[in-house]
C-alpha positions in Angstrom: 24.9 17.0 6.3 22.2 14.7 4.9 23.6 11.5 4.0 22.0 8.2 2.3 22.8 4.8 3.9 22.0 1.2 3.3 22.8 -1.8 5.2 21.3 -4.5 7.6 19.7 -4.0 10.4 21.3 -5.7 13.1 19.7 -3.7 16.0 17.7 -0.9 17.2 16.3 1.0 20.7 13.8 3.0 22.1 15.3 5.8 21.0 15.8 4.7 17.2 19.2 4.1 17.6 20.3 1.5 14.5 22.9 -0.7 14.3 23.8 -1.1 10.5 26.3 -4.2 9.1 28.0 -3.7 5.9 27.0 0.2 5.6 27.4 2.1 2.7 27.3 5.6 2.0 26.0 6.9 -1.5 28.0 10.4 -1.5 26.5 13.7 -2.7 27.2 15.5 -5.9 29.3 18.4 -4.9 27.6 21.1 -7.4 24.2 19.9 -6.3 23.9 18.6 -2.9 19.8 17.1 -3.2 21.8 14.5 -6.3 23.5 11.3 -5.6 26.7 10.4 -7.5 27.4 7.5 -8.4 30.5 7.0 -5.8 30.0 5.1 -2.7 31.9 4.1 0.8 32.1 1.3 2.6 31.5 1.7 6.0 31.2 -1.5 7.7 29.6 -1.8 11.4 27.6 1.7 12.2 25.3 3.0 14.9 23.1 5.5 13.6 21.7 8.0 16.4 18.2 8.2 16.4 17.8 12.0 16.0 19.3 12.0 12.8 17.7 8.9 11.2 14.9 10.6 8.8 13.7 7.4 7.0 13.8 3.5 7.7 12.7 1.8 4.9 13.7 -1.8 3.1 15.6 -1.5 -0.3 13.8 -5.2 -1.8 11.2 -7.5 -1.7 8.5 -4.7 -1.2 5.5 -4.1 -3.9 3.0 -1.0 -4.6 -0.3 -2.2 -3.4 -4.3 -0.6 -3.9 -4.4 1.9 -1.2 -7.1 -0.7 1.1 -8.2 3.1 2.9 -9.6 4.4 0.1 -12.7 4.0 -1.5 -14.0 4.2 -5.4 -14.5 7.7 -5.4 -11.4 9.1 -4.4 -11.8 9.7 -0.7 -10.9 8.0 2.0 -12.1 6.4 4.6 -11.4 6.4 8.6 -11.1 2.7 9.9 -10.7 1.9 13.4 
């Protein structure tokens, strides 16, 4: 079962294993499974195990920036 969360990140291990504060689930549509409704559930204090976590990624303060690996032309370029 795929499932979106958001919260805060109050921990993590080797392993990937997050600790969330004030989690909440966005729930699935049930005729279509890949759209989000708009209902939600509080979940509170989570631990996430690390296998299942597909994507960590903040939800503010982030912009798009110029890709800085890629030159005029289109292609990129290998930096070490």
């Amino acid at each position: 079962r795929q499932a979106r969360v958001t919260g805060t990140l109050k921990g993590y291990d080797q392993l990937l294993n997050l600790v969330l504060d004030e989690a909440i689930e966005f729930e699935r549509e049930q005729d279509d499974p890949l759209k989000l409704s708009t209902k939600t559930r509080q979940l509170g204090l989570i631990v996430c195990r690390g296998t299942a976590v597909m994507l960590v990624s903040p939800t503010e303060g982030t912009e798009e920036i110029k890709n800085p690996f890629q030159e005029a032309d289109g292609e990129q370029t290998a930096h070490s």
